[in-house]
LOBA-513418 format. One record per atom (N, C-alpha, C, CB): chain; residue in three letters; atom name; x, y, z; residue number from 0. Coordinates in steps of 0.2 Angstrom, whole numbers, plus 5000, padded with zeros to 4 digits. Each point is the difference from the previous one (the first is absolute). Glycine has a CB too. Example, Ala and Ser with C-alpha at 12.3 -4.5 7.8 and 13.67 -1.06 7.14 Angstrom:
REM LOBA-513418
A,Ala,N,5066,4972,5039,0
A,Ala,CA,4996,5006,5000,0
A,Ala,C,5004,5006,5000,0
A,Ala,CB,4991,4994,5006,0
A,Ser,N,5007,5011,4990,1
A,Ser,CA,5004,5006,5001,1
A,Ser,C,4996,5005,5003,1
A,Ser,CB,5006,4997,4990,1
END
This chain:
REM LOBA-513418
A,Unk,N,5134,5564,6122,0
A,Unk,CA,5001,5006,5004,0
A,Unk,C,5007,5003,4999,0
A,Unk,CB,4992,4995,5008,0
A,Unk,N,5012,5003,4993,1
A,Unk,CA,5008,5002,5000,1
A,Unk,C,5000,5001,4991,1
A,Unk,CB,5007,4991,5012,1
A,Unk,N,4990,5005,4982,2
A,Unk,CA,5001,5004,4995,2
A,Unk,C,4997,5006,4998,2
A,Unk,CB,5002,4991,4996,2
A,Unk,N,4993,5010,5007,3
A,Unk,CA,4994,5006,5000,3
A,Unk,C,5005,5005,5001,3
A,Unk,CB,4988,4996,5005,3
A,Unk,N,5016,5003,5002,4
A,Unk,CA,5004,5004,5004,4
A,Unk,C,5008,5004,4995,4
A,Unk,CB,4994,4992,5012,4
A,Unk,N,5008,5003,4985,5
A,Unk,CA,5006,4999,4996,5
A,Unk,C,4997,5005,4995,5
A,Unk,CB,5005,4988,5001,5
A,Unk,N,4990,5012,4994,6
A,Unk,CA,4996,5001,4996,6
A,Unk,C,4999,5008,5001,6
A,Unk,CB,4996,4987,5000,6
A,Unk,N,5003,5016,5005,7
A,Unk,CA,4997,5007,5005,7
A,Unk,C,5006,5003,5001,7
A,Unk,CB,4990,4996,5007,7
A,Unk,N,5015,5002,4995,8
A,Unk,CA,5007,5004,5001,8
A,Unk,C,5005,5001,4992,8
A,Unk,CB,5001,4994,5015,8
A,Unk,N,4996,4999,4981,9
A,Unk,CA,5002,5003,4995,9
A,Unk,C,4997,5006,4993,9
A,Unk,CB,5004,4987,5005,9
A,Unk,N,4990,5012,4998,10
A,Unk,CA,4996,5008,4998,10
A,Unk,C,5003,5005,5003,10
A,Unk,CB,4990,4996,5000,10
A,Unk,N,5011,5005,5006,11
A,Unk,CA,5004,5005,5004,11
A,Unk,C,5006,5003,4999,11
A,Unk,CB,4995,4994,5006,11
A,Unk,N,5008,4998,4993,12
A,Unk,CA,5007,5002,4996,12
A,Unk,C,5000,5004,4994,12
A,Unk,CB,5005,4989,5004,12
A,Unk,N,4991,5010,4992,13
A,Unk,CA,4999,5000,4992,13
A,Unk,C,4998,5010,5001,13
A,Unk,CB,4995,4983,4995,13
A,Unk,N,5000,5017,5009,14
A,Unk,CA,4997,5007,5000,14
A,Unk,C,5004,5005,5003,14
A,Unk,CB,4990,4996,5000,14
A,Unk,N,5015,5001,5006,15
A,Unk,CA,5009,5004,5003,15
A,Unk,C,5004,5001,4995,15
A,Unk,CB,5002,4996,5010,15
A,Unk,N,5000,5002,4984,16
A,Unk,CA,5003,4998,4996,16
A,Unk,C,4998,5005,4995,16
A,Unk,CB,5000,4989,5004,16
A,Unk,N,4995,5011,4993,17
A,Unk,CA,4998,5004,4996,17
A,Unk,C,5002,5007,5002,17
A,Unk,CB,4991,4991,4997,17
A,Unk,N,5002,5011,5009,18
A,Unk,CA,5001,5005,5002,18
A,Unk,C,5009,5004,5001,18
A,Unk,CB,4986,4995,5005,18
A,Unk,N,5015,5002,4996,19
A,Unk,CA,5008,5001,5001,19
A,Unk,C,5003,5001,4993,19
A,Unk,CB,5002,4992,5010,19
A,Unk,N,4995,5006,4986,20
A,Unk,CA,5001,5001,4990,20
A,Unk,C,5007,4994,5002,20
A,Unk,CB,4996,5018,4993,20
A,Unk,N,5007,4977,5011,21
A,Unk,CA,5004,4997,4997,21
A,Unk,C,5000,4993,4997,21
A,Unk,CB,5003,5009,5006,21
A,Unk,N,4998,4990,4991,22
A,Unk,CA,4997,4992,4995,22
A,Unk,C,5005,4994,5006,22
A,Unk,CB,5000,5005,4981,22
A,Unk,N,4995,4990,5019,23
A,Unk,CA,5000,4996,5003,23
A,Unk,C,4999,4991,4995,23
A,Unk,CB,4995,5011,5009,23
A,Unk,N,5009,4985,4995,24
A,Unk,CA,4998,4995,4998,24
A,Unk,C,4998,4993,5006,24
A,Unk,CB,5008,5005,4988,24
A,Unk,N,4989,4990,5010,25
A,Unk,CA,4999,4994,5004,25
A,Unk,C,5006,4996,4997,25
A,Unk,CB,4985,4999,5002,25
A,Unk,N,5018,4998,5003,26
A,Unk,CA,5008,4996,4998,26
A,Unk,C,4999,4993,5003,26
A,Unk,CB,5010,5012,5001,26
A,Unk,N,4995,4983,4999,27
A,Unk,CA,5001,4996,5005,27
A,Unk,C,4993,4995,4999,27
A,Unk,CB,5008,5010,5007,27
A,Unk,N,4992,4984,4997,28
A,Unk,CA,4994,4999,5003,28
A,Unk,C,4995,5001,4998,28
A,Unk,CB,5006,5000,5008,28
A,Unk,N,4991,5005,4994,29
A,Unk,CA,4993,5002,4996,29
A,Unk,C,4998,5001,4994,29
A,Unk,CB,5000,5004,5006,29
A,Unk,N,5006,4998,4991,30
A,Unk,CA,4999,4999,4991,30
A,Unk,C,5000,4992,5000,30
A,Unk,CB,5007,5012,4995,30
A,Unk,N,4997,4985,5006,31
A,Unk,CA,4998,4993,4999,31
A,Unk,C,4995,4998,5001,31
A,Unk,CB,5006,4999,5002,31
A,Unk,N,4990,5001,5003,32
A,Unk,CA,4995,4996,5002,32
A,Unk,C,4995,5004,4998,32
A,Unk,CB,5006,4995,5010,32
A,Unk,N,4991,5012,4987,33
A,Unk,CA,4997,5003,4995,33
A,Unk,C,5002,4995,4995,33
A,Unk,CB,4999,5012,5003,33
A,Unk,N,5006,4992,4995,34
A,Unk,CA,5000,4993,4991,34
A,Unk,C,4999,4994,4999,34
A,Unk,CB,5009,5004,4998,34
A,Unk,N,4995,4992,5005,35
A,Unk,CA,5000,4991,5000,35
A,Unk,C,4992,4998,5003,35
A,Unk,CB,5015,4998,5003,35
A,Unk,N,4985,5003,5003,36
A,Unk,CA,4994,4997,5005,36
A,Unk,C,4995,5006,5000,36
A,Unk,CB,5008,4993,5010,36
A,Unk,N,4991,5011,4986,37
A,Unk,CA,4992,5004,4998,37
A,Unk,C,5000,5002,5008,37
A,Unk,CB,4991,4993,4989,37
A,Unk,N,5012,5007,5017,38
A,Unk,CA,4997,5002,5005,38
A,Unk,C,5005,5004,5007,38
A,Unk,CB,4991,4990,4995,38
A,Unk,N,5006,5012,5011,39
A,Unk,CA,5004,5007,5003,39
A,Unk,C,5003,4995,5004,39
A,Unk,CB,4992,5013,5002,39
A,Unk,N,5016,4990,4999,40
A,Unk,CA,5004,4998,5003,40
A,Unk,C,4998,5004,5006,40
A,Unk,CB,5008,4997,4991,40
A,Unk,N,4992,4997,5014,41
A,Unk,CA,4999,5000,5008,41
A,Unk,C,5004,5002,5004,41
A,Unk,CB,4996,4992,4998,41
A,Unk,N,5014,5007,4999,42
A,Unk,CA,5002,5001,5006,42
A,Unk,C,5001,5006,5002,42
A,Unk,CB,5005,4991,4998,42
A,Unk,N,4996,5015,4995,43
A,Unk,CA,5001,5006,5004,43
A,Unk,C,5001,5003,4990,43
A,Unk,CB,5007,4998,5018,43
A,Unk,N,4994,5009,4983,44
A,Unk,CA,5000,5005,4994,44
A,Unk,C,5007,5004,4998,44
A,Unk,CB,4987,5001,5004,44
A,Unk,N,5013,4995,4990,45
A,Unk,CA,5008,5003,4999,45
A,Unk,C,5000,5004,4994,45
A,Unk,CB,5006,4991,5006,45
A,Unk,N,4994,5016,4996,46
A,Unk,CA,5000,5005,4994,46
A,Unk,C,5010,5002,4999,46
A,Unk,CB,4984,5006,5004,46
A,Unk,N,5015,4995,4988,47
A,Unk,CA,5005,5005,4999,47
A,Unk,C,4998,5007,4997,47
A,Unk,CB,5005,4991,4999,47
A,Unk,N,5002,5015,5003,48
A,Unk,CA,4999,5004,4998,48
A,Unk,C,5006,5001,4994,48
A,Unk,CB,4992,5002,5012,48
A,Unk,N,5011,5002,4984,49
A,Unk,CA,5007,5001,4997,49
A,Unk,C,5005,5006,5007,49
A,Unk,CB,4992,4999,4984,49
A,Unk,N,5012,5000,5015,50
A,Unk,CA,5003,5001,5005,50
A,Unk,C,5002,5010,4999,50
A,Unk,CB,5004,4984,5002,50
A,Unk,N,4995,5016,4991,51
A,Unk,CA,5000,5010,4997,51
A,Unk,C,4994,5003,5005,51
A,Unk,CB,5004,5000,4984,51
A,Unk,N,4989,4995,5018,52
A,Unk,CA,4994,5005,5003,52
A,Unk,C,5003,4998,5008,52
A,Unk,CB,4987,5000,4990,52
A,Unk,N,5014,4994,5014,53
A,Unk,CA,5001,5001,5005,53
A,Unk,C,5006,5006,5001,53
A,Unk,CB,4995,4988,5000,53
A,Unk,N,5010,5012,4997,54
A,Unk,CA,5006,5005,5005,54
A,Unk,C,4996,5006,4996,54
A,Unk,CB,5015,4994,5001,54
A,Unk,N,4979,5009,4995,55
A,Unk,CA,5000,5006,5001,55
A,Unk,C,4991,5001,5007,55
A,Unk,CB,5008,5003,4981,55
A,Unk,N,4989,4992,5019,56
A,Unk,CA,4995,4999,5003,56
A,Unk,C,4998,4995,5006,56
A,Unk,CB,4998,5004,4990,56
A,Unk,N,5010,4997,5013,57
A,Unk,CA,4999,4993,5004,57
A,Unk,C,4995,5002,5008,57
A,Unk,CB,5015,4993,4995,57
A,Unk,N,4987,5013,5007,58
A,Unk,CA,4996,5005,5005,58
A,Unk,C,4993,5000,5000,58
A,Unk,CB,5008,5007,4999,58
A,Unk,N,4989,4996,4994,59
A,Unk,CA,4994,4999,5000,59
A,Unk,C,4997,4992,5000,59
A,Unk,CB,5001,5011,4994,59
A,Unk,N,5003,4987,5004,60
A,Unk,CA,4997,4990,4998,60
A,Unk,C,4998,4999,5009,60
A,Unk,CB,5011,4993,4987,60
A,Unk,N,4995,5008,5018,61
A,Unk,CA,5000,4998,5007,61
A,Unk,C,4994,5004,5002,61
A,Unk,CB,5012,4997,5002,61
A,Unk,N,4988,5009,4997,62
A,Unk,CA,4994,5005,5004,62
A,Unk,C,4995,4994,4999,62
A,Unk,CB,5004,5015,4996,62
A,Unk,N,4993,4984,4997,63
A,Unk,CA,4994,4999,4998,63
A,Unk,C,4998,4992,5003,63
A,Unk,CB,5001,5008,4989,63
A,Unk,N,5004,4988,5012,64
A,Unk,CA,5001,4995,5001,64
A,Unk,C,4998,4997,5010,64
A,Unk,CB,5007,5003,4987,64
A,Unk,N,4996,5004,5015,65
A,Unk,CA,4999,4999,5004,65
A,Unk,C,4991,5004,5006,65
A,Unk,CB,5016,4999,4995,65
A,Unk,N,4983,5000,5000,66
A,Unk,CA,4992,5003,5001,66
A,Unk,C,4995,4993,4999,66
A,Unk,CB,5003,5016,4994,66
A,Unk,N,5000,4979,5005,67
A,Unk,CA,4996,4994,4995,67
A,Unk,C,4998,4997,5009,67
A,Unk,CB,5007,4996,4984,67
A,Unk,N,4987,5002,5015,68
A,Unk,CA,4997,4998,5007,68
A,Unk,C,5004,4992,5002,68
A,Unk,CB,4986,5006,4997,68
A,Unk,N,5014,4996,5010,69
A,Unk,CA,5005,4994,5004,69
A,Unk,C,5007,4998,4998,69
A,Unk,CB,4989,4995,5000,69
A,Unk,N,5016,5012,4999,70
A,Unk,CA,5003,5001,4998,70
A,Unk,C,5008,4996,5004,70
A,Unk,CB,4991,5010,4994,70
A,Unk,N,5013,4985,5004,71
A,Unk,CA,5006,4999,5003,71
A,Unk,C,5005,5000,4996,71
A,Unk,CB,4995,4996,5007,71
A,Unk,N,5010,5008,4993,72
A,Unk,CA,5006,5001,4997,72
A,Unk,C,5006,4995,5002,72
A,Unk,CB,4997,5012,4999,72
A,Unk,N,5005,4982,4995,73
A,Unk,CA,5004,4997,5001,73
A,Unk,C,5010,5004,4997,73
A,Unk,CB,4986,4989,4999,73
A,Unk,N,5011,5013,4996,74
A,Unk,CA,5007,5001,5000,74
A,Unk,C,4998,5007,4992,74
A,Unk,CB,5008,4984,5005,74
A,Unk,N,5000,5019,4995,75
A,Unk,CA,4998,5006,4997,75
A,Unk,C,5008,5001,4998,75
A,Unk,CB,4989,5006,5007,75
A,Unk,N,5012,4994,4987,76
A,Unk,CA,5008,5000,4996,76
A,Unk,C,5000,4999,4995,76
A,Unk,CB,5006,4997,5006,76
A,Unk,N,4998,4998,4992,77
A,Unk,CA,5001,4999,4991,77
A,Unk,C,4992,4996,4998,77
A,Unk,CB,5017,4998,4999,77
A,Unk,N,4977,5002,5007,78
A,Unk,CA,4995,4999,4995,78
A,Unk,C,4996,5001,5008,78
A,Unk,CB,5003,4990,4985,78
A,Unk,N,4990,5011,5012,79
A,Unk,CA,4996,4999,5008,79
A,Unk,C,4992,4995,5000,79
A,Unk,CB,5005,5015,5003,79
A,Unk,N,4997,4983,5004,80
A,Unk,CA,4997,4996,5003,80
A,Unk,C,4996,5001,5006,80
A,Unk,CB,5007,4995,4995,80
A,Unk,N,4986,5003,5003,81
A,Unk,CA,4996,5001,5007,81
A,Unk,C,4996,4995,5000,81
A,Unk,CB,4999,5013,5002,81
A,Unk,N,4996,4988,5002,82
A,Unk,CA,4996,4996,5001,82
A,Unk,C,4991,5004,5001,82
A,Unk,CB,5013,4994,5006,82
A,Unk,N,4981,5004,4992,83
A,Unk,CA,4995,5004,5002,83
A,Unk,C,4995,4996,4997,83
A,Unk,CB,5006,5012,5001,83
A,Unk,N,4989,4986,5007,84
A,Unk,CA,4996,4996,5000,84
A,Unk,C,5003,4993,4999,84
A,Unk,CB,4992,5009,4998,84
A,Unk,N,5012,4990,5004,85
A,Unk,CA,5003,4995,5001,85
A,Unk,C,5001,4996,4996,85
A,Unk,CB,4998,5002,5008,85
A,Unk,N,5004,5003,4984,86
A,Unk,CA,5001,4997,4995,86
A,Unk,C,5009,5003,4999,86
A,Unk,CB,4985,4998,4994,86
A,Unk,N,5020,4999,5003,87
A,Unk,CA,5007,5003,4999,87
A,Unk,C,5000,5002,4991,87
A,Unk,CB,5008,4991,5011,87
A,Unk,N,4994,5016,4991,88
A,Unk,CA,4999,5001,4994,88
A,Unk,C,5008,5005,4996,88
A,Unk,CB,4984,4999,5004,88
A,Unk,N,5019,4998,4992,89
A,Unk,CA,5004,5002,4999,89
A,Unk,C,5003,5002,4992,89
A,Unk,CB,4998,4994,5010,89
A,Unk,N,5003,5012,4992,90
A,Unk,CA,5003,5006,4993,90
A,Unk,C,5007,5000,4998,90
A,Unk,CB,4992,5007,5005,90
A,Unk,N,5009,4987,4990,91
A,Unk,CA,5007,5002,4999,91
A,Unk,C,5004,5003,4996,91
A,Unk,CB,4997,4993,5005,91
A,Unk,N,5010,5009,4993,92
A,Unk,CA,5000,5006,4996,92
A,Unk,C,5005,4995,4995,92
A,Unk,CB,4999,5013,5009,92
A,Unk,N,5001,4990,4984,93
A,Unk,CA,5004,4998,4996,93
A,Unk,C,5003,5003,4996,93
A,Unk,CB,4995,4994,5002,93
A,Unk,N,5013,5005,4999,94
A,Unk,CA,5005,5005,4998,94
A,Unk,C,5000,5001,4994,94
A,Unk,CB,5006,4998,5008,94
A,Unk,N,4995,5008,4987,95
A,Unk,CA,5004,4996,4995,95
A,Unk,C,5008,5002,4998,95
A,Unk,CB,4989,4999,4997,95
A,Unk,N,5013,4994,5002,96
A,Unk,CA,5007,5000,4998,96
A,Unk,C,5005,4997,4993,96
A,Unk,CB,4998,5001,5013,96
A,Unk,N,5002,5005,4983,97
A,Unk,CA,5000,4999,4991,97
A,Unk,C,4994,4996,5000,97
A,Unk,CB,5012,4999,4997,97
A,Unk,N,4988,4995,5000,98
A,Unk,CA,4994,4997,4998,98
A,Unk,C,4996,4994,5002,98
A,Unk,CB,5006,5004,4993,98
A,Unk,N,4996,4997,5016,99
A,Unk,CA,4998,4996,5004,99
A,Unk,C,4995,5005,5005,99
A,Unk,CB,5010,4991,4998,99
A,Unk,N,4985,5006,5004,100
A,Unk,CA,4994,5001,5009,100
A,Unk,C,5006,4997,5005,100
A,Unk,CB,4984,4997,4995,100
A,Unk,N,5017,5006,5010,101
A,Unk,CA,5003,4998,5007,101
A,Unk,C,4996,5001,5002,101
A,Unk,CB,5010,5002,5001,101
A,Unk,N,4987,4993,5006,102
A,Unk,CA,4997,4997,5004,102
A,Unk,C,5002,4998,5008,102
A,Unk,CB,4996,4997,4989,102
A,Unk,N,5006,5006,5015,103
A,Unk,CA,5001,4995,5007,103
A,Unk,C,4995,5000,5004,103
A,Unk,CB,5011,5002,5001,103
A,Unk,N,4991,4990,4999,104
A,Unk,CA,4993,4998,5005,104
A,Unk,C,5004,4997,5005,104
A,Unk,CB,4990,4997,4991,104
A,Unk,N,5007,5005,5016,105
A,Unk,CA,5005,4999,5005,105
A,Unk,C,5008,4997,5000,105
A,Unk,CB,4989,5000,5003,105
A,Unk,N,5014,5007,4992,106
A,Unk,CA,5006,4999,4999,106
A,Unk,C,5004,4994,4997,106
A,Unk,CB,4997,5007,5007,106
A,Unk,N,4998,4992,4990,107
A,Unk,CA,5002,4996,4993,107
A,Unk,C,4998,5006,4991,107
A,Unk,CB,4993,4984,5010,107
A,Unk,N,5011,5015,4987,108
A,Unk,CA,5001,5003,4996,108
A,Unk,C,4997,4995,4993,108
A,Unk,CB,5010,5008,5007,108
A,Unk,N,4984,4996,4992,109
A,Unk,CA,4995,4997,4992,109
A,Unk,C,5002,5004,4996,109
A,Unk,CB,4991,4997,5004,109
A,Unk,N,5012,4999,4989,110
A,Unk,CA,4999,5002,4992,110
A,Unk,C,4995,5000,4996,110
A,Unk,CB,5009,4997,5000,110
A,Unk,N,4988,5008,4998,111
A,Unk,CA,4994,4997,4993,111
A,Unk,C,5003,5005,4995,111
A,Unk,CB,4986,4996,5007,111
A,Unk,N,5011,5002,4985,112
A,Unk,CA,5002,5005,4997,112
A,Unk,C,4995,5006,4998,112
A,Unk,CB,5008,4993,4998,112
A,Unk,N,4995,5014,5001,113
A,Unk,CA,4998,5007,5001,113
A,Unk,C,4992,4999,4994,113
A,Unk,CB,5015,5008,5004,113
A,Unk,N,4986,4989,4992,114
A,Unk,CA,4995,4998,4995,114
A,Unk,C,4992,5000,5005,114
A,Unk,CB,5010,4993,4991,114
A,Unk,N,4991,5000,5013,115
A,Unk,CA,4994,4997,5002,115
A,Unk,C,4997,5008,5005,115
A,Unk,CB,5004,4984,5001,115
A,Unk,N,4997,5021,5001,116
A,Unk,CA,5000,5007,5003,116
A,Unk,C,4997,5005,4996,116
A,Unk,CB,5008,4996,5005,116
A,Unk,N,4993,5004,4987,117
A,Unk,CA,5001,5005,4995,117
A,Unk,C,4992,5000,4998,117
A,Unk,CB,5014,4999,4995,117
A,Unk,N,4981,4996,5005,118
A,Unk,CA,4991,5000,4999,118
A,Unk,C,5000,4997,5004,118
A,Unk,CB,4996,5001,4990,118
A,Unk,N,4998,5000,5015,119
A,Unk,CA,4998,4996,5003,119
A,Unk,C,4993,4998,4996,119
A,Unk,CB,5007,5004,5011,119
A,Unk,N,4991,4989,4993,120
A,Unk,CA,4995,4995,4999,120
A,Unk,C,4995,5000,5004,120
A,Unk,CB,5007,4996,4997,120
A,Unk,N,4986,5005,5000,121
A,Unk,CA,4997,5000,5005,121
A,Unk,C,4996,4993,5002,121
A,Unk,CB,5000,5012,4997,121
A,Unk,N,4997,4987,5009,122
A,Unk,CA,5001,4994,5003,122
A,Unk,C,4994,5001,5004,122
A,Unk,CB,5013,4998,4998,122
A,Unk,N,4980,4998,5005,123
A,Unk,CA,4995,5000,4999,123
A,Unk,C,4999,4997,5007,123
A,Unk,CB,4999,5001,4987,123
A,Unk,N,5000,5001,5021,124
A,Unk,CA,4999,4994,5003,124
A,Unk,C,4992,5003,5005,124
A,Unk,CB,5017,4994,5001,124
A,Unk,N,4978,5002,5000,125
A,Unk,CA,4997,5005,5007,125
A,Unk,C,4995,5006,4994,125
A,Unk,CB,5013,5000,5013,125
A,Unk,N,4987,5000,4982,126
A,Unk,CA,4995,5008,5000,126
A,Unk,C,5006,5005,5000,126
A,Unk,CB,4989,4998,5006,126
A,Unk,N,5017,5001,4994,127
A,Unk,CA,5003,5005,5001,127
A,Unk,C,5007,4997,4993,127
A,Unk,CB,4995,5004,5014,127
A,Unk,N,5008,5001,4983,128
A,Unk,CA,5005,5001,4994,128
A,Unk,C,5006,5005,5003,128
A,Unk,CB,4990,4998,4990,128
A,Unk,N,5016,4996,5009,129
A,Unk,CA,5005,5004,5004,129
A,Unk,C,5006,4997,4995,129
A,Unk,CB,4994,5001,5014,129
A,Unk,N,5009,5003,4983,130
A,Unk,CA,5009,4999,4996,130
A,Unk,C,5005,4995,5003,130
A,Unk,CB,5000,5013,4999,130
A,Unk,N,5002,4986,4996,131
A,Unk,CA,5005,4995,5003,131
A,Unk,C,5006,4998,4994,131
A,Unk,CB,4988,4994,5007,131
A,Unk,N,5017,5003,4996,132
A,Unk,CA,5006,5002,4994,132
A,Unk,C,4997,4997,4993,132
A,Unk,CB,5011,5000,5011,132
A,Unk,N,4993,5001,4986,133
A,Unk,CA,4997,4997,4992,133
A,Unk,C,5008,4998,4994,133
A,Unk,CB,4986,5012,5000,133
A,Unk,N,5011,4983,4997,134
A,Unk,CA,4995,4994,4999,134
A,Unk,C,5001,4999,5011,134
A,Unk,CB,5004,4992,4982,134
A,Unk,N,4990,5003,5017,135
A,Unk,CA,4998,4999,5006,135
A,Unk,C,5004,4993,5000,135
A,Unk,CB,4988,5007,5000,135
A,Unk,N,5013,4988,4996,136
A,Unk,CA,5002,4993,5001,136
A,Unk,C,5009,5000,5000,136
A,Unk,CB,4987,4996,4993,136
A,Unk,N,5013,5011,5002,137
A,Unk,CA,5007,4999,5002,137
A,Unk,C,5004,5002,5007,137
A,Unk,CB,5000,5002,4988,137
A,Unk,N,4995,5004,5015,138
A,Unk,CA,5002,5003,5008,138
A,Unk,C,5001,4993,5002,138
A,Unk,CB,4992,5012,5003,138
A,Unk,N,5003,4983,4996,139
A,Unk,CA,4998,4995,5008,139
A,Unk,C,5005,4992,4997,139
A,Unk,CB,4983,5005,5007,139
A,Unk,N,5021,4996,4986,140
A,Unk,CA,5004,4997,4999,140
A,Unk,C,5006,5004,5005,140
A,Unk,CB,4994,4995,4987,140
A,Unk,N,5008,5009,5010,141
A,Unk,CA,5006,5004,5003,141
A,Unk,C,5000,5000,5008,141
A,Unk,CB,5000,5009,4990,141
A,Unk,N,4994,4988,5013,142
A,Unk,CA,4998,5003,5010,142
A,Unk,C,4999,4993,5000,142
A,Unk,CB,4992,5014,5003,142
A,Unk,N,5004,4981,4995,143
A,Unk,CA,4999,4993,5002,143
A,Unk,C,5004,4994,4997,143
A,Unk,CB,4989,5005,5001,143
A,Unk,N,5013,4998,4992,144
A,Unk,CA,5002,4994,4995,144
A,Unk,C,4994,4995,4998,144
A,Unk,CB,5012,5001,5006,144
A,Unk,N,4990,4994,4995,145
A,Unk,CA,4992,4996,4998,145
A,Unk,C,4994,5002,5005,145
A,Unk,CB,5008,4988,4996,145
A,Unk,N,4990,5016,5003,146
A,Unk,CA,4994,5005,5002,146
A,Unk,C,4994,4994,4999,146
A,Unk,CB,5005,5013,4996,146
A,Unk,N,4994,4984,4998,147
A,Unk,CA,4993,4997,4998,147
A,Unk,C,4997,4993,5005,147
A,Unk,CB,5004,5003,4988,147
A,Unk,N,5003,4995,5018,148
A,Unk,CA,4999,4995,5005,148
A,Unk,C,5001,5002,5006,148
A,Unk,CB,5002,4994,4993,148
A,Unk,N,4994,5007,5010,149
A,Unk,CA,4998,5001,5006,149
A,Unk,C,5006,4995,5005,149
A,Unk,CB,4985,5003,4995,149
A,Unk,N,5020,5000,5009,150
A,Unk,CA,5006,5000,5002,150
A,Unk,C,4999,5001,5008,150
A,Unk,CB,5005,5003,4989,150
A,Unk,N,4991,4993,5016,151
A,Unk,CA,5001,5001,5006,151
A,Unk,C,5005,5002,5005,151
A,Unk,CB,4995,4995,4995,151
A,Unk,N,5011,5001,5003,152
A,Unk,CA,5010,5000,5000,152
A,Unk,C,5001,5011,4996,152
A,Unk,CB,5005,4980,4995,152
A,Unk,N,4992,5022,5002,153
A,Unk,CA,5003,5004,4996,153
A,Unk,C,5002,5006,5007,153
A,Unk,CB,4992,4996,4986,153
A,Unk,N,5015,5006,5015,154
A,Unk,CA,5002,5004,5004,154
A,Unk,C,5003,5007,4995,154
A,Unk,CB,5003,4988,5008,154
A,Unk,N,4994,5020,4994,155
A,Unk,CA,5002,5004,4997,155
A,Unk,C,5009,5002,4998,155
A,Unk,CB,4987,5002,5005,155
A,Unk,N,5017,4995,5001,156
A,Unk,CA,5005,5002,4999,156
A,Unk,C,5005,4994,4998,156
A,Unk,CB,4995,5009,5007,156
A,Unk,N,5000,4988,4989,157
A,Unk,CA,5003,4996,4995,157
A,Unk,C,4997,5000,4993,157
A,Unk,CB,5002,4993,5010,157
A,Unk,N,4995,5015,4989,158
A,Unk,CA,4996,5000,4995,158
A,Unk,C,5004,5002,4993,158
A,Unk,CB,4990,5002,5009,158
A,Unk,N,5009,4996,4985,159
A,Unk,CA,5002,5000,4993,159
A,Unk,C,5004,5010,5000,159
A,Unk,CB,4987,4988,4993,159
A,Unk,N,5008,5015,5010,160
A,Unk,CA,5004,5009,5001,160
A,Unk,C,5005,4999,5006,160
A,Unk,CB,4987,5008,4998,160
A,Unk,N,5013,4987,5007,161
A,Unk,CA,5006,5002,5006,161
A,Unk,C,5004,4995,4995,161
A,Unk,CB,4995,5001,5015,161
A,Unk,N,5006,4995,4983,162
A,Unk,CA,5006,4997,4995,162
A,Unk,C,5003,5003,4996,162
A,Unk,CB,4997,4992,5001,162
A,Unk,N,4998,5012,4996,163
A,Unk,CA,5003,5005,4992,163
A,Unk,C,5004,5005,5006,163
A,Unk,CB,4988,5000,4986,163
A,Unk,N,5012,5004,5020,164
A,Unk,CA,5001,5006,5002,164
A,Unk,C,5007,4996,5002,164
A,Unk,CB,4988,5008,5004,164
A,Unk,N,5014,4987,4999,165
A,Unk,CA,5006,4999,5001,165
A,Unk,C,5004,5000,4991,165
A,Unk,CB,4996,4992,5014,165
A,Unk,N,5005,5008,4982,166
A,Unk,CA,5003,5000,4995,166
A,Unk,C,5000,5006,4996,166
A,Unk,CB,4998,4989,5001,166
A,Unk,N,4997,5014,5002,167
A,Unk,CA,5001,5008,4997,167
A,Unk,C,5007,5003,5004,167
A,Unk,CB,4986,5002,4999,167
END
């Protein structure tokens, strides 16, 4: 039930997205668990956007967003978070700076490099085809590190991008 549901907002997302003309990617979490495990990540949905369409379209993104059934607004700044049908669905922005993607995720600061951004990948979950940073294995090296073993312990703000951003 809850993947059907995951599955349906990510349609939703995909067609607000579009309709908005601004390019979207599945990041995080969900691309993983698309890639590695063939299957929909449960806990919640984490999209990116590039951070040039948010500061020119961040208005229209809330307007539309806020029209999505069972709508609850968790937070709204350097990335936004709600909530609807009681799935968390989160849109986050990525800077660029020279030849790096800047990322904060609850104020933690993420590096990847500007490359994995420049084609996206497409990526297959549900009946539905949605982008995702490219190469694909190198993103969830750069976001997971050893990505291919499933890591219960694995804490984001200990992730291979929060380490690289402290040395930037």
């Amino acid at each position: 039930m809850r993947e059907r549901k995951i599955i349906e907002k990510l349609k939703e997302m995909k067609q607000m997205f579009n309709n908005l003309e601004i390019p979207f990617f599945v990041q995080g979490g969900p691309v993983l668990f698309m890639y590695r495990d063939k299957k929909v990540h449960t806990a919640d949905i984490d999209l990116g956007i590039l951070g040039e369409y948010y500061n020119i379209k961040k208005g229209e993104i809330l307007r539309e967003i806020r029209k999505t059934k069972d709508y609850k607004e968790r937070y709204v700044g350097d990335y936004i978070a709600f909530i609807s049908e009681d799935i968390d669905i989160d849109i986050w922005v990525f800077y660029k700076e020279g030849v790096y993607r800047i990322c904060n995720f609850s104020s933690n600061r993420h590096v990847w490099d500007e490359s994995l951004f420049e084609n996206m990948e497409k990526i297959e979950i549900g009946g539905i085809e949605l982008n995702a940073p490219s190469p694909i294995e190198e993103y969830l090296t750069q976001t997971f590190g050893n990505w291919r073993i499933p890591n219960p312990d694995w804490d984001y703000s200990k992730s291979p991008a929060r380490a690289r951003a402290l040395l930037i």
